[in-house]
TORKOL-4160 file (C-alpha; in steps of 0.2 Angstrom, whole numbers, padded with zeros to 4 digits, m for minus):
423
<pt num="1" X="0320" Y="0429" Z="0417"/>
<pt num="2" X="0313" Y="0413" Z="0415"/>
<pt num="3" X="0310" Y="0399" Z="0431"/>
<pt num="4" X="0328" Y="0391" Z="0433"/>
<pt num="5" X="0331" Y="0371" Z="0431"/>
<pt num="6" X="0322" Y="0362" Z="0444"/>
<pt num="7" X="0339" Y="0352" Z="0441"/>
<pt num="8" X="0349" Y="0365" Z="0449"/>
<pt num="9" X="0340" Y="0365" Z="0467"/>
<pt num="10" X="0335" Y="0344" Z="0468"/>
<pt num="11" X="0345" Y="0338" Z="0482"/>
<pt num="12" X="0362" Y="0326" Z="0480"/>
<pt num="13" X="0367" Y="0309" Z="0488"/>
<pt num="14" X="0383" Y="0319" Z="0490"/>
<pt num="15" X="0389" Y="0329" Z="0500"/>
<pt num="16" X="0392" Y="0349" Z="0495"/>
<pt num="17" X="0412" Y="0353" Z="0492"/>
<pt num="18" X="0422" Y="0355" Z="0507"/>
<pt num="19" X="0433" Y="0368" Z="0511"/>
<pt num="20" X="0449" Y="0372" Z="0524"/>
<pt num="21" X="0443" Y="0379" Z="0538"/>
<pt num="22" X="0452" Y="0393" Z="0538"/>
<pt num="23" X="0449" Y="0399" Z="0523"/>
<pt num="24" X="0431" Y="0399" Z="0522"/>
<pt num="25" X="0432" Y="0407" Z="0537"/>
<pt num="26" X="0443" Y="0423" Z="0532"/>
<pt num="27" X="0439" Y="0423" Z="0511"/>
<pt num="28" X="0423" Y="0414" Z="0511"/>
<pt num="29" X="0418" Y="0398" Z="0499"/>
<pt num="30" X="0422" Y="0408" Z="0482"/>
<pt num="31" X="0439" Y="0412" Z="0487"/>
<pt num="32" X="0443" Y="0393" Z="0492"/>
<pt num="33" X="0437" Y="0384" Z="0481"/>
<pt num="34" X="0449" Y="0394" Z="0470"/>
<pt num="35" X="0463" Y="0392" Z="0483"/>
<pt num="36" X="0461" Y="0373" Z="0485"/>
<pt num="37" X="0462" Y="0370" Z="0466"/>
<pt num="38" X="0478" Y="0362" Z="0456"/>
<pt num="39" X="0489" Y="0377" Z="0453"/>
<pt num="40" X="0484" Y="0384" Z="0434"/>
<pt num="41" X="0505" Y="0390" Z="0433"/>
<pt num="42" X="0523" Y="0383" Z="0438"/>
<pt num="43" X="0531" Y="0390" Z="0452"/>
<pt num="44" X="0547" Y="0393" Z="0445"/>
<pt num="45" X="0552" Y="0409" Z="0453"/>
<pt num="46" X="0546" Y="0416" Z="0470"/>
<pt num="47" X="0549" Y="0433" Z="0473"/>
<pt num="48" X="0549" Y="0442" Z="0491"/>
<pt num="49" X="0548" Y="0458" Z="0499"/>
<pt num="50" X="0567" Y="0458" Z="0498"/>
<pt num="51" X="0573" Y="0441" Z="0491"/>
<pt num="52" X="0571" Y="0432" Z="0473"/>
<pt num="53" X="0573" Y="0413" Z="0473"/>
<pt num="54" X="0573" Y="0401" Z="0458"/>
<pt num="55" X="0563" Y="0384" Z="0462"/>
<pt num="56" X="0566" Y="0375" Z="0445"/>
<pt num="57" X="0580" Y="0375" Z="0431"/>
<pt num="58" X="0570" Y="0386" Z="0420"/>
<pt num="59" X="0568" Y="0398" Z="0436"/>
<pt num="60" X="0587" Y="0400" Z="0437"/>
<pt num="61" X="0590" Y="0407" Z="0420"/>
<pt num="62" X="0575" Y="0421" Z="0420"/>
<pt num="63" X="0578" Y="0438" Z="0418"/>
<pt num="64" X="0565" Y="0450" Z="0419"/>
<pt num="65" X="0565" Y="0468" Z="0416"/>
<pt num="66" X="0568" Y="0482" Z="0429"/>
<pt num="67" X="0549" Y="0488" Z="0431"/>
<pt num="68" X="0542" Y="0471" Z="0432"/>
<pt num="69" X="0554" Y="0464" Z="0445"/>
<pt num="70" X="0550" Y="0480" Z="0454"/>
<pt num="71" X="0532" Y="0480" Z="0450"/>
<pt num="72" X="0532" Y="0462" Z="0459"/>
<pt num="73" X="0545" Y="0466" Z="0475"/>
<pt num="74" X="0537" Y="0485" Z="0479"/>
<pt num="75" X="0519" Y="0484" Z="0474"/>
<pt num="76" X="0512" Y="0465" Z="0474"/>
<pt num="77" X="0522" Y="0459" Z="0489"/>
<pt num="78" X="0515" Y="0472" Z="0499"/>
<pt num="79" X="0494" Y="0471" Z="0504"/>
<pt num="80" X="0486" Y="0485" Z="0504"/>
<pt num="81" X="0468" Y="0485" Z="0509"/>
<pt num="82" X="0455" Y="0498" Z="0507"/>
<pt num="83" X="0455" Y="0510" Z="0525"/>
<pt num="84" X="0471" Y="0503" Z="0530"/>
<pt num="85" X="0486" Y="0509" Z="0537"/>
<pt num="86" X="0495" Y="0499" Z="0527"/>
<pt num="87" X="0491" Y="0507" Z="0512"/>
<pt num="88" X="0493" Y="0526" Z="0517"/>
<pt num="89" X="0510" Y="0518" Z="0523"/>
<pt num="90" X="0514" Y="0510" Z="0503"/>
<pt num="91" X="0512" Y="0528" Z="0498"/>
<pt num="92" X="0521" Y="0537" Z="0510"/>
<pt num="93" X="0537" Y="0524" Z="0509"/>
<pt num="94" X="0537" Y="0519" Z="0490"/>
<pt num="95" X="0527" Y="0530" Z="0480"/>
<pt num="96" X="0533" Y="0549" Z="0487"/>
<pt num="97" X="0549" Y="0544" Z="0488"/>
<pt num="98" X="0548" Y="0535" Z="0470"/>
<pt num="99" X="0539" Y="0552" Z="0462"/>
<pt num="100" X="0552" Y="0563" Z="0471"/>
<pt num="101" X="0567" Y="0556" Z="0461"/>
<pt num="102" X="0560" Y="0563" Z="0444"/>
<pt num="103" X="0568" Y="0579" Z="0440"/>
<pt num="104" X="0550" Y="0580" Z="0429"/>
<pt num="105" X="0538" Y="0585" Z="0442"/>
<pt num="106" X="0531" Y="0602" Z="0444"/>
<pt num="107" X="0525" Y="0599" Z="0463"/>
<pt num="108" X="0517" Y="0587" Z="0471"/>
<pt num="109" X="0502" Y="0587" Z="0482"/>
<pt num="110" X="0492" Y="0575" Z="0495"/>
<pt num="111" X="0475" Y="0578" Z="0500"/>
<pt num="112" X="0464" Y="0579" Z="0514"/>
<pt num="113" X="0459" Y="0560" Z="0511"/>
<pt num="114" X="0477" Y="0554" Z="0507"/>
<pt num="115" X="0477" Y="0553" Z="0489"/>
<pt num="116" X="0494" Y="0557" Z="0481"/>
<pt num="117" X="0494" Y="0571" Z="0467"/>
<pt num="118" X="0510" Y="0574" Z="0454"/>
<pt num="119" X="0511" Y="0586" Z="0441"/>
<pt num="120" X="0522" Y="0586" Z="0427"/>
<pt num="121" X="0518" Y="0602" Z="0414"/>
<pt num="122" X="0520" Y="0602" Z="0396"/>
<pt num="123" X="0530" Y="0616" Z="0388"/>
<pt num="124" X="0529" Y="0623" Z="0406"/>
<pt num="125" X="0508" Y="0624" Z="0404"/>
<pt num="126" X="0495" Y="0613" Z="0414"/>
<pt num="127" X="0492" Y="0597" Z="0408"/>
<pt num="128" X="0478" Y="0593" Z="0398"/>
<pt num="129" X="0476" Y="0574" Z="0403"/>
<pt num="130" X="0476" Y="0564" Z="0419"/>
<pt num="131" X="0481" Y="0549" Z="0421"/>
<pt num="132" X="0474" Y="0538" Z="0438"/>
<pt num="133" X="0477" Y="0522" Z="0448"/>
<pt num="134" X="0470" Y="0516" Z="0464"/>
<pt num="135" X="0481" Y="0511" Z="0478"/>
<pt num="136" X="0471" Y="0498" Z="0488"/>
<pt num="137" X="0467" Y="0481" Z="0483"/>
<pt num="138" X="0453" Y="0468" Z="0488"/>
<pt num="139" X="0458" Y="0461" Z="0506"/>
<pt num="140" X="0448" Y="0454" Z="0519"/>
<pt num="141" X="0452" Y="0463" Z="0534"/>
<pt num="142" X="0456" Y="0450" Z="0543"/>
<pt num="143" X="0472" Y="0447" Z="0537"/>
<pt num="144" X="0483" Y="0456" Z="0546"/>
<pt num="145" X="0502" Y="0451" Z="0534"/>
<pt num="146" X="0513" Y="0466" Z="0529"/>
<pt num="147" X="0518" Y="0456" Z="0514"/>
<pt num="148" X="0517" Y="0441" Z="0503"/>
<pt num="149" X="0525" Y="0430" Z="0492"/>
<pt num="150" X="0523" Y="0434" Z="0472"/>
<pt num="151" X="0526" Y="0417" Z="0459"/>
<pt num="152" X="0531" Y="0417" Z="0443"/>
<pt num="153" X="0528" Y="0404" Z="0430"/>
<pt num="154" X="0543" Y="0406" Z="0415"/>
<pt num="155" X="0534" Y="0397" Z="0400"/>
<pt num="156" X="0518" Y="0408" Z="0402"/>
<pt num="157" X="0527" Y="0425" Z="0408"/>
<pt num="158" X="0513" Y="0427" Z="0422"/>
<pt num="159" X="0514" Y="0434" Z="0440"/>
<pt num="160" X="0501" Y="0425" Z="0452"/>
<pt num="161" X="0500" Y="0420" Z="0468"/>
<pt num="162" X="0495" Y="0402" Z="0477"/>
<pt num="163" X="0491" Y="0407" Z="0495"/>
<pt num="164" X="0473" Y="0410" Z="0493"/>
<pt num="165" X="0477" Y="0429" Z="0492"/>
<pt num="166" X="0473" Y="0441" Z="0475"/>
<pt num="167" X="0490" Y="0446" Z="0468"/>
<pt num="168" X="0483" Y="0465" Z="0467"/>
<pt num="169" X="0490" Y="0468" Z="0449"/>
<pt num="170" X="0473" Y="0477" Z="0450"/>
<pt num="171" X="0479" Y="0489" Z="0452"/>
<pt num="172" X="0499" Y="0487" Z="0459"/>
<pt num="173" X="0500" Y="0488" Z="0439"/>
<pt num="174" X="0491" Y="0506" Z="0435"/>
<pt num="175" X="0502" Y="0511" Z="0451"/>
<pt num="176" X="0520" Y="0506" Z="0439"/>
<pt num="177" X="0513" Y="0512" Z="0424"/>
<pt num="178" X="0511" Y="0531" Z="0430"/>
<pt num="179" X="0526" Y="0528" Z="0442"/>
<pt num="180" X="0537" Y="0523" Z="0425"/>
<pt num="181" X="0529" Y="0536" Z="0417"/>
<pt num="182" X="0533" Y="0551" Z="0429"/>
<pt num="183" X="0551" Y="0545" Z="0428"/>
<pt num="184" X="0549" Y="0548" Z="0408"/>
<pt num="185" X="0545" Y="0565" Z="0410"/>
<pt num="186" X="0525" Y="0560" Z="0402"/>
<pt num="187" X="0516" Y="0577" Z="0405"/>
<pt num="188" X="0502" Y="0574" Z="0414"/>
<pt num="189" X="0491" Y="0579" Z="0431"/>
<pt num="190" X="0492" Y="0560" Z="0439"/>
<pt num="191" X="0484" Y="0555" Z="0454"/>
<pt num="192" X="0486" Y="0539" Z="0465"/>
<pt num="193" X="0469" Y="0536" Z="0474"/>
<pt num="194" X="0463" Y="0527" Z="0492"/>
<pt num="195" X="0447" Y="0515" Z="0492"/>
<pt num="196" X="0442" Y="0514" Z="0475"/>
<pt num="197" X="0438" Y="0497" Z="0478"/>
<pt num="198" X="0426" Y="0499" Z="0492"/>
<pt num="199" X="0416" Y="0512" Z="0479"/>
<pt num="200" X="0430" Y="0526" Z="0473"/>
<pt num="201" X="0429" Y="0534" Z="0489"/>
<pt num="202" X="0445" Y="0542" Z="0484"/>
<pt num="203" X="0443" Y="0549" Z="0470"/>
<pt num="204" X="0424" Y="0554" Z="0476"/>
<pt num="205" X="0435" Y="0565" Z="0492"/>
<pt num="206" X="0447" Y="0574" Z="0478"/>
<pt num="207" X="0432" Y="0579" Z="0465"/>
<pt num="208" X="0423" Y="0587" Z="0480"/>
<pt num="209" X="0439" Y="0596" Z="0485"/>
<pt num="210" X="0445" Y="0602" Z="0469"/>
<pt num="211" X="0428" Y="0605" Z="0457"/>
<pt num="212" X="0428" Y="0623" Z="0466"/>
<pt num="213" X="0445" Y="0626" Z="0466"/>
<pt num="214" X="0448" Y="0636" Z="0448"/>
<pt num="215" X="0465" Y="0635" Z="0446"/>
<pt num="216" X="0467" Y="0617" Z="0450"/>
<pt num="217" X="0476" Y="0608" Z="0436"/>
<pt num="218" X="0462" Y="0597" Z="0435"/>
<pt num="219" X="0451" Y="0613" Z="0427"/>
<pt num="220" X="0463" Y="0611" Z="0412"/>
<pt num="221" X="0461" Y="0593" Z="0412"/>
<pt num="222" X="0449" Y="0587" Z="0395"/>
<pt num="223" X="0456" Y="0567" Z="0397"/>
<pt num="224" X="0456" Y="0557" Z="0410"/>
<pt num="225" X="0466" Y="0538" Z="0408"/>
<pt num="226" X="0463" Y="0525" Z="0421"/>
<pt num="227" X="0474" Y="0511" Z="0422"/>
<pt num="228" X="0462" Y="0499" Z="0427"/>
<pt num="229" X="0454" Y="0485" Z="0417"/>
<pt num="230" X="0457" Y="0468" Z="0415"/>
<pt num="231" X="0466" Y="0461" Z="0396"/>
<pt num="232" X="0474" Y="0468" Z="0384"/>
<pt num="233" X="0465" Y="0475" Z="0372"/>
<pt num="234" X="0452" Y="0487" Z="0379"/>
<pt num="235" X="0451" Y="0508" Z="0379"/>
<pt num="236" X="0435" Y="0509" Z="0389"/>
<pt num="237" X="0420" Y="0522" Z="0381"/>
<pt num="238" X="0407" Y="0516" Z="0393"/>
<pt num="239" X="0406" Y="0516" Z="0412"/>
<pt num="240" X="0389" Y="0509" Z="0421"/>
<pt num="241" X="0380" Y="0510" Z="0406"/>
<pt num="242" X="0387" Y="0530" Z="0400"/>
<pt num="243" X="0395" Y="0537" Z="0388"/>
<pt num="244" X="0414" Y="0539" Z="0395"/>
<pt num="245" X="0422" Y="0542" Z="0381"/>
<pt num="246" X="0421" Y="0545" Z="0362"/>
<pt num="247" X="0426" Y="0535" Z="0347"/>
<pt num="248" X="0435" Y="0548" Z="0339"/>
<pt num="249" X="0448" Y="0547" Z="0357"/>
<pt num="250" X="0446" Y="0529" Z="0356"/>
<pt num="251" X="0450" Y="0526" Z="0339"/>
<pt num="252" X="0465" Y="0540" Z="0339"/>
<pt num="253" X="0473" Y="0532" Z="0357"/>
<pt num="254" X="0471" Y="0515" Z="0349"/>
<pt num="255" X="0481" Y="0520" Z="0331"/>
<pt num="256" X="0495" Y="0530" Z="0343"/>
<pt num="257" X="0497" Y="0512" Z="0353"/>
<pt num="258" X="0500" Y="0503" Z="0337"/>
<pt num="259" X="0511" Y="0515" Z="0330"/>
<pt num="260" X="0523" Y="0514" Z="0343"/>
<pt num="261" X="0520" Y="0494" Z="0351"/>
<pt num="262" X="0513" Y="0478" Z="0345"/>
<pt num="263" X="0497" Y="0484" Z="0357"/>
<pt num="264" X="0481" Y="0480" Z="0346"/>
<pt num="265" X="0471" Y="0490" Z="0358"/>
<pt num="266" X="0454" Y="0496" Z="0352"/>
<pt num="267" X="0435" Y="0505" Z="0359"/>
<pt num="268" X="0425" Y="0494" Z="0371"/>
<pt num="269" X="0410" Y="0497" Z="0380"/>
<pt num="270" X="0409" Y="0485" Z="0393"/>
<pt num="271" X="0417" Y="0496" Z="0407"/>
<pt num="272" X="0409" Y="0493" Z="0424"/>
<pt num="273" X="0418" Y="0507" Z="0431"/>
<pt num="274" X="0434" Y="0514" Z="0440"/>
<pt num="275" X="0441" Y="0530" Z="0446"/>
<pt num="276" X="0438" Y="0539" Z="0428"/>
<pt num="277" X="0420" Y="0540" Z="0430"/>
<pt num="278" X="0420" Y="0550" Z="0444"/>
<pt num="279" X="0423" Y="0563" Z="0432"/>
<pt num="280" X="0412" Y="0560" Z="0420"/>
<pt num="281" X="0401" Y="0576" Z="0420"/>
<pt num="282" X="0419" Y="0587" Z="0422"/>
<pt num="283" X="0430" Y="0578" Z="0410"/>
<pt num="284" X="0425" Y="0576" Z="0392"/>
<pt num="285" X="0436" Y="0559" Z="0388"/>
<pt num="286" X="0435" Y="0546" Z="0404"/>
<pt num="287" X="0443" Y="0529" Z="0398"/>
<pt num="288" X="0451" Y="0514" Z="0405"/>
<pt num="289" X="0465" Y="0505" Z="0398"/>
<pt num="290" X="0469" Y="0484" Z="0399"/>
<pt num="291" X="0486" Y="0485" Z="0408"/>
<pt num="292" X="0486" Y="0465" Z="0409"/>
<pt num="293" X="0478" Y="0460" Z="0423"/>
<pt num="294" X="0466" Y="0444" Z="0426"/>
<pt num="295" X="0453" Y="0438" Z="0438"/>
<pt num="296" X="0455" Y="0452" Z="0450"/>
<pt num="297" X="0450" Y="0452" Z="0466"/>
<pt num="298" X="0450" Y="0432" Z="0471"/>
<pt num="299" X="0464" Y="0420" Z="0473"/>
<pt num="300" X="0465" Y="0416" Z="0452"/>
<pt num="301" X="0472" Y="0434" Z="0448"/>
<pt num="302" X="0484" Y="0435" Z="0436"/>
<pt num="303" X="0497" Y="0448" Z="0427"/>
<pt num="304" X="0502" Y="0443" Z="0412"/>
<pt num="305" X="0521" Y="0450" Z="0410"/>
<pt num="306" X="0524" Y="0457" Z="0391"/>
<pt num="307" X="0509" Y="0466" Z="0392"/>
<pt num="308" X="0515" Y="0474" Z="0407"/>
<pt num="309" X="0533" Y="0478" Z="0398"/>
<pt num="310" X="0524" Y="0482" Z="0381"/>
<pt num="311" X="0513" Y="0497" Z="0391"/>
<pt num="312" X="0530" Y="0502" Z="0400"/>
<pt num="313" X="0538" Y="0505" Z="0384"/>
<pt num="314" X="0523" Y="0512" Z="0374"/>
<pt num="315" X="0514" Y="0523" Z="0386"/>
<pt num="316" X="0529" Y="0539" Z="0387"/>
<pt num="317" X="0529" Y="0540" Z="0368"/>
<pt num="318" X="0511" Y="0542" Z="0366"/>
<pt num="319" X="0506" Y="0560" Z="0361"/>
<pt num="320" X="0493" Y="0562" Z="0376"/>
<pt num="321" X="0491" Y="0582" Z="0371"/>
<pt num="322" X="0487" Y="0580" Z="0354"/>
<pt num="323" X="0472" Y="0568" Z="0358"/>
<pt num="324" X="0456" Y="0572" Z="0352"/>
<pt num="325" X="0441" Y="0578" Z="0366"/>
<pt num="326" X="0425" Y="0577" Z="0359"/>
<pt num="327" X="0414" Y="0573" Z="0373"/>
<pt num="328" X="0403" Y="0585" Z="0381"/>
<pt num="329" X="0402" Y="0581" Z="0398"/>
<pt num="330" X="0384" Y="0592" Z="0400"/>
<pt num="331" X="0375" Y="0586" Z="0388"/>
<pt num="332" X="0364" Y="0574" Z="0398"/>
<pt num="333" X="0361" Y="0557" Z="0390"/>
<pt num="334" X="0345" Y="0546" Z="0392"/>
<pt num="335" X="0340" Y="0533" Z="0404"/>
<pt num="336" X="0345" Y="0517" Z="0396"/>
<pt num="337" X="0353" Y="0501" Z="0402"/>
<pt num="338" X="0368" Y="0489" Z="0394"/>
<pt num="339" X="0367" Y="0472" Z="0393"/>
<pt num="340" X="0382" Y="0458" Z="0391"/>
<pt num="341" X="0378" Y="0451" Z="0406"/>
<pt num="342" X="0360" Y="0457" Z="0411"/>
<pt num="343" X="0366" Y="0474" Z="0414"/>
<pt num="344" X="0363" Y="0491" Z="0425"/>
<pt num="345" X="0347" Y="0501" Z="0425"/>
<pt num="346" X="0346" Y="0519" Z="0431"/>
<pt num="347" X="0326" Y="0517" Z="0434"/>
<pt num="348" X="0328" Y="0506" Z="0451"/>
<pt num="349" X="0315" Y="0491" Z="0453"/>
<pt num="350" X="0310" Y="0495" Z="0436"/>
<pt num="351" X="0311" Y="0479" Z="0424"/>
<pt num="352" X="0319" Y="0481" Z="0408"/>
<pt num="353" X="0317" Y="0468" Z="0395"/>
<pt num="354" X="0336" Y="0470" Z="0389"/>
<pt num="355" X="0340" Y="0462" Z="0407"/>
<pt num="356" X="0330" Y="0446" Z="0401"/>
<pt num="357" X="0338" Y="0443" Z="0385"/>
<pt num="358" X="0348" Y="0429" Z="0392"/>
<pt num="359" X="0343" Y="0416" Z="0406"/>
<pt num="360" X="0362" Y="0415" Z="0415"/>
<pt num="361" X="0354" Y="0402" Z="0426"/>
<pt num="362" X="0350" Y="0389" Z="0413"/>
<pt num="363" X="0364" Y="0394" Z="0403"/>
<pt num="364" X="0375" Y="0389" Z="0414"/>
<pt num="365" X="0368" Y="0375" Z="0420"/>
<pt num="366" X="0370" Y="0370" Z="0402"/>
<pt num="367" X="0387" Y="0371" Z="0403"/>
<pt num="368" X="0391" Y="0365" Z="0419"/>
<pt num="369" X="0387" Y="0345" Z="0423"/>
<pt num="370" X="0378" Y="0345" Z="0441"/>
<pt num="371" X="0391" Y="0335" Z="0449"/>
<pt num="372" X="0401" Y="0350" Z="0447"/>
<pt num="373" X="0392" Y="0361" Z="0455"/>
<pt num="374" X="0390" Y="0353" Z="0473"/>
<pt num="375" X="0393" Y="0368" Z="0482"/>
<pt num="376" X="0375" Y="0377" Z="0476"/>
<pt num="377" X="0367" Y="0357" Z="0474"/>
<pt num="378" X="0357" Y="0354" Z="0487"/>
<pt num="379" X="0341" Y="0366" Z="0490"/>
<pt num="380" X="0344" Y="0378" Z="0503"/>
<pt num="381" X="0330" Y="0392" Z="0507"/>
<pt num="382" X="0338" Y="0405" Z="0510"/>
<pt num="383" X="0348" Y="0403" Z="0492"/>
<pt num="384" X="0330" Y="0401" Z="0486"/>
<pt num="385" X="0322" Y="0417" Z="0496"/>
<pt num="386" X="0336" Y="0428" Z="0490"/>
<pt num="387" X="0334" Y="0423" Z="0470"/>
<pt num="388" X="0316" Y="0427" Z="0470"/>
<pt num="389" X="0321" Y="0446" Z="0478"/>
<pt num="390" X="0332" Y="0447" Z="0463"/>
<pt num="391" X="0320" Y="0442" Z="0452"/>
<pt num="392" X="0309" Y="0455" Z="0456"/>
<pt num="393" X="0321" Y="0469" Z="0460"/>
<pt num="394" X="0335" Y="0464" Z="0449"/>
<pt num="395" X="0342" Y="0484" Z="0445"/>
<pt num="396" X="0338" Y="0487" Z="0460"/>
<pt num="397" X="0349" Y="0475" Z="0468"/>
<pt num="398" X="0362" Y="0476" Z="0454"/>
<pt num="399" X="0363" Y="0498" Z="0460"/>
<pt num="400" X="0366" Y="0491" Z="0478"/>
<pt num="401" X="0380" Y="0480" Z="0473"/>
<pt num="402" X="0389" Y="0494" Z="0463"/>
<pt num="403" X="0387" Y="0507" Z="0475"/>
<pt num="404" X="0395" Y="0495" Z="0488"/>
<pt num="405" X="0409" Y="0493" Z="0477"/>
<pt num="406" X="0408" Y="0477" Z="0466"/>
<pt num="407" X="0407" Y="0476" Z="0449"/>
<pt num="408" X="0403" Y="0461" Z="0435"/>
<pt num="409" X="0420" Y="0457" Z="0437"/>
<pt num="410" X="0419" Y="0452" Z="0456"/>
<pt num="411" X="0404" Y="0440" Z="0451"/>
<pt num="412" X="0411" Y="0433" Z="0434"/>
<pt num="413" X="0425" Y="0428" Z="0446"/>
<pt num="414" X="0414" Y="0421" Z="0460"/>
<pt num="415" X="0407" Y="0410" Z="0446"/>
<pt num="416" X="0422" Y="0404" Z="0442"/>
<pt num="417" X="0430" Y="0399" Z="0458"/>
<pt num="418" X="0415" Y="0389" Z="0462"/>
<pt num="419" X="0412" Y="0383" Z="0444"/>
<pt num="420" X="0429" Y="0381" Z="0437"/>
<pt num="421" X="0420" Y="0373" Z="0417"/>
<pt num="422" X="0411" Y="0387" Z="0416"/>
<pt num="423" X="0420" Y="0397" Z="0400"/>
């Protein structure tokens, strides 16, 4: 990487941007500078816990469908932070009870860590695909509310919030895409996991309890479907730089969507990763789906609504049996790293030259006029310490942030909030 602009640490007659007090204090400078920007949407709707109210003419006269009002009053309203009460409590109040109303299910099951497990057989075998969302969302834990308010913005048909919190469509929306789905009758092994936000704890607890039990579902299971990626268009086949799944599986689920919907969904590998790649050297075909969702995990989220419906309607009349699984989870693949935005590296402190491709530094710089970046302006050492770590341990440092639990996207969107030009 080469030096950055000597532009981009001189010192400004003005002063950096201010934030609230409050806000800094509980979501730090990313999340309100987001939070202190003009609202992107129109509030035309909000929507409660228990209550909807129309705040504009166009308000009055939505309808939206079943699944996303309930997606917006029984998952978004609620928080639900990793290692909280609050979350095991979602589950035990609105999931169970939710799963427990399909005459589908085969049995159900909750494990030693929490996470919730339902089965539904085909033609009264095990299912040979499991389908996964996470339960928790990104929360700071000091906030302490129950619920929260949920907007909706008529002409752009998008959920999003204005309170400084994230919606938590990532993954509220994975959870009423498998809950829709187990009311269909979809078969299927599905599991709703804890904590995969602060590094897929969950789905860490269940794969160490169940890899030696033989006569697990999961031992029949040879595709495993996330419902967790950002857009619309993507069925992930790489995870942290790996293999996850094929193109043969990618190619075959993405022709199956566009027989049955308008969905133009097709291979991508430029998964960070989510609960499917814990199962990577079990499962032959790991993937992640788009469900809809924006700029998770800060204040800007988003769900964008028709996708949401489109996936609802799409998802129980998609063959899921007759997939193809051409992976082979043993077969051990090289060290390598993948770029797109300097990447991750398996050889730590090693330096690879695929992570200097680009210099982000001076490409943003590039794009951004100083004046809008006043927070980072003005030199400050300990900005200027921690870059030159960076640059010399850059995988290293990258492997520390995975395994904490972040991933490109919480960066991308850090950039963002603070650099609102940057495309």
């Amino acid at each position: 990487m080469t030096k950055p602009h000597s532009s981009f640490y001189t010192a400004k007659k003005n002063p950096p941007v201010q934030y609230t007090k409050s806000y800094s204090k509980t979501y730090g400078t990313a999340w309100n500078a987001a939070a202190n920007k003009e609202p992107k949407y129109t509030s035309d709707i909000r929507i409660n816990h228990g209550k909807i109210t129309p705040l504009t003419e166009k308000g009055k006269g939505v309808e939206l469908s079943t699944e996303a009002l309930d997606l917006a009053q029984n998952i978004l309203c609620r928080t639900r932070p990793s290692k909280d009460v609050r979350t095991h409590a979602f589950v035990k109040e609105y999931i169970v009870p939710a799963v427990e109303q399909s005459k589908h299910v085969a049995y159900t099951r909750t494990d030693a860590y929490g996470n919730f497990e339902v089965v539904i057989k085909h033609d009264k075998a095990f299912p040979t695909t499991m389908f996964t969302a996470h339960v928790d969302t990104v929360l700071p834990a000091t906030d302490k509310a129950r619920y929260q308010e949920v907007m909706y913005d008529a002409t752009a048909q998008m959920f999003f919030k204005t309170d400084g919190r994230c919606l938590g469509a990532d993954d509220g929306t994975g959870i009423a895409l498998m809950l829709h789905m187990i009311k269909s009758g979809t078969p299927g092994l599905y599991v709703f996991f804890h904590d995969e936000e602060c590094g897929r704890i969950g789905s860490s607890a269940y794969m160490a309890e169940v890899k030696s039990h033989k006569k697990h579902a999961i031992h029949h299971v040879t595709k495993c479907v996330s419902f967790d990626r950002k857009g619309d268009t993507d069925i992930i086949t790489m995870q942290s730089g790996r293999t996850c799944a094929s193109d043969a599986f990618a190619s075959a689920l993405s022709t199956q969507l566009h027989d049955v919907s308008e969905l133009k969904y097709t291979a991508s590998p430029n998964g960070s990763y989510t609960d499917s790649y814990t199962f990577i050297d079990m499962i032959p075909e790991c993937t992640n789906l788009s469900v809809g969702y924006k700029y998770q995990h800060g204040p800007s989220e988003e769900q964008h609504i028709p996708t949401f419906d489109a996936m609802i309607k799409a998802l129980p009349f998609i063959d899921w049996e007759k997939l193809p699984a051409e992976r082979d989870p043993k077969k051990p693949e090289p060290k390598a790293s993948f770029g797109g935005y300097g990447g991750y590296a398996y050889d730590l402190g090693a330096r690879s030259d695929d992570l200097y491709e680009y210099d982000y530094i001076d490409e943003y710089c590039e794009l951004v006029p100083l004046e809008d970046m006043e927070a980072f302006a003005s030199y400050d050492v300990k900005v200027d310490d921690m870059s030159a770590f960076i640059t010399l341990y850059p995988n290293l440092v990258a492997r520390v942030l995975v395994e904490m639990g972040h991933d490109i996207d919480d960066l991308e969107d850090a950039v963002r909030a603070l650099f609102p030009k940057i495309k």
